[in-house]
N, C-alpha and C positions, 0 to 999 in steps of 0.2 A: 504494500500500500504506500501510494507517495502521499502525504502530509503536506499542505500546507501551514505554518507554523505561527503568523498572527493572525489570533480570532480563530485558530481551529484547535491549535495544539497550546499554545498561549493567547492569554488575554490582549487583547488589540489594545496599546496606549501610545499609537501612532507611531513615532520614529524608536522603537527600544535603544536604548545606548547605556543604560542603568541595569548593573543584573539586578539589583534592588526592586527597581522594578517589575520583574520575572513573576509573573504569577498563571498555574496552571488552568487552563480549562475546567473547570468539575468536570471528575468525570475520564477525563483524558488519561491518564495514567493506568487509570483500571483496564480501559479500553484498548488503548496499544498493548499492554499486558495481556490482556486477553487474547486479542487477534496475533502478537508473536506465538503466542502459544499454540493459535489452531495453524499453524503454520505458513503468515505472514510476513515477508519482512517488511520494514517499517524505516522512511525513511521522508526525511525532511527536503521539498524545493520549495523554494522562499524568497520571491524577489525581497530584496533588502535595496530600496534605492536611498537611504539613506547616507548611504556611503557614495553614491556618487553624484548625490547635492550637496557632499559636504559637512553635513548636520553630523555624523560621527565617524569614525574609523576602523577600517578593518580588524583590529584590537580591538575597539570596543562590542564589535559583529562578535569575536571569537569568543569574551565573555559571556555575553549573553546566551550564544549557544550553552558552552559550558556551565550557564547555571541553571539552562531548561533542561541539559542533558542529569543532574547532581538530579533537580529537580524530580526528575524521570525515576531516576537509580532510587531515590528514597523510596518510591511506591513501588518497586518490584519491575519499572517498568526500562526498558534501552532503546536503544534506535540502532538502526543496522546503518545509515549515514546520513547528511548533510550536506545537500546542495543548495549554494545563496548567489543571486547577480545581484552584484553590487553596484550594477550601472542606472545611472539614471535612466527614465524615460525616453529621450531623446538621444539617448547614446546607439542607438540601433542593432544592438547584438544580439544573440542569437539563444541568450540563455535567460532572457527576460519574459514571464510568461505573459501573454500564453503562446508566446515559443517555444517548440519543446526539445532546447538547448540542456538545461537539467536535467530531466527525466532519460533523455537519449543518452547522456554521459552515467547519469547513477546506472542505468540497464548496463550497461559498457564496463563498467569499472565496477559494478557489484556480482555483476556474471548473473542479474536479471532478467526471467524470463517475463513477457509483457503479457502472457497466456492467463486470464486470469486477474490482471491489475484492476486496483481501483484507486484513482485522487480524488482527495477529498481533503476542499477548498469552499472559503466562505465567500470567494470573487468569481463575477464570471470567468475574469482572466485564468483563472486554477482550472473549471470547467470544461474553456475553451483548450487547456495546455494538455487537460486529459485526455479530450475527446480528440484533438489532434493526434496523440499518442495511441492512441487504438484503447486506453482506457475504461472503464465504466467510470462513472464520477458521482460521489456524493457532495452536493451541495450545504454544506456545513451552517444552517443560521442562514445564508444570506440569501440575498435573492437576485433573481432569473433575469438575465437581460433575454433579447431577442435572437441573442449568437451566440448561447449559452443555453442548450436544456441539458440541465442532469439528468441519469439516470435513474437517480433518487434522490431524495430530501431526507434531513435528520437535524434536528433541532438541539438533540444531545449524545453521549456518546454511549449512554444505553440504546439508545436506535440505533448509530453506525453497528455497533454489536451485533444487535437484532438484525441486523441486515446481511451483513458479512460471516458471519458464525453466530449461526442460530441453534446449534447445538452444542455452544461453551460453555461451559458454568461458569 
């Protein structure tokens, strides 16, 4: 499963650059726990444009991973990896969703098969980078543009659950 990580996996509070600020989803920890266990891997793409307006630094991108990652680890729960475009909007590359620069290198370099995937993102952009990607997508909380249907909706991470391993305890 590829993760979207503000507003799915952590609480959205705009530019993160504080791991202070780092707080879990309800819910999320139990759930990637769960789905690694029916045997998921579990991994993070996350435009961070942050970094390339300026507003924080590739340092400060690595802590905050590292303290969603501790984060994670306290509830039983890890990530298999972490992919982040740090570019701004208007930089044009190739790993900025819903391009699916990220997803195509985590496949590559995690030795993931796409048989079976699903992202799950609270922007159409996450939607759009899955369904590019031969994905299923769970729309996390947010809502539907016109270039964006998910394949399902889940408002929390007892539904992703429900949806994805419906026979995990």
């Amino acid at each position: 499963m590829f993760l979207d990580r503000d507003g799915t996996v952590i609480e959205d509070v705009g530019y993160p650059s504080d791991p202070g600020s780092v707080r879990l989803i309800a819910g999320a920890a139990e759930g990637i726990r769960r789905l690694r266990e029916s045997g998921l891997a579990a991994v993070i793409v996350s435009n961070q444009s942050g970094v390339g307006r300026g507003l924080f630094t590739m340092a400060d991108l690595e802590r905050v991973h590292e303290r969603t990652s501790e984060l994670l680890a306290e509830a039983g729960a890890q990530l298999d990896g972490a992919y982040y475009c740090p570019h701004a909007p208007d930089d044009g590359c190739e790993c900025r969703k819903p391009a699916t620069g990220l997803i195509d290198r985590a496949r590559r370099e995690l030795r993931l098969s796409l048989d079976g995937c699903v992202l799950i993102g609270d922007k159409p952009s996450d939607i759009e980078a899955g369904t590019a990607s031969g994905c299923s997508t769970i729309l996390f909380g947010g809502a539907e543009s016109a270039s964006s249907q998910p394949t399902w909706r889940a408002s929390s991470w007892d539904e992703v659950v429900a949806l994805l391993a419906p026979t995990v305890q």
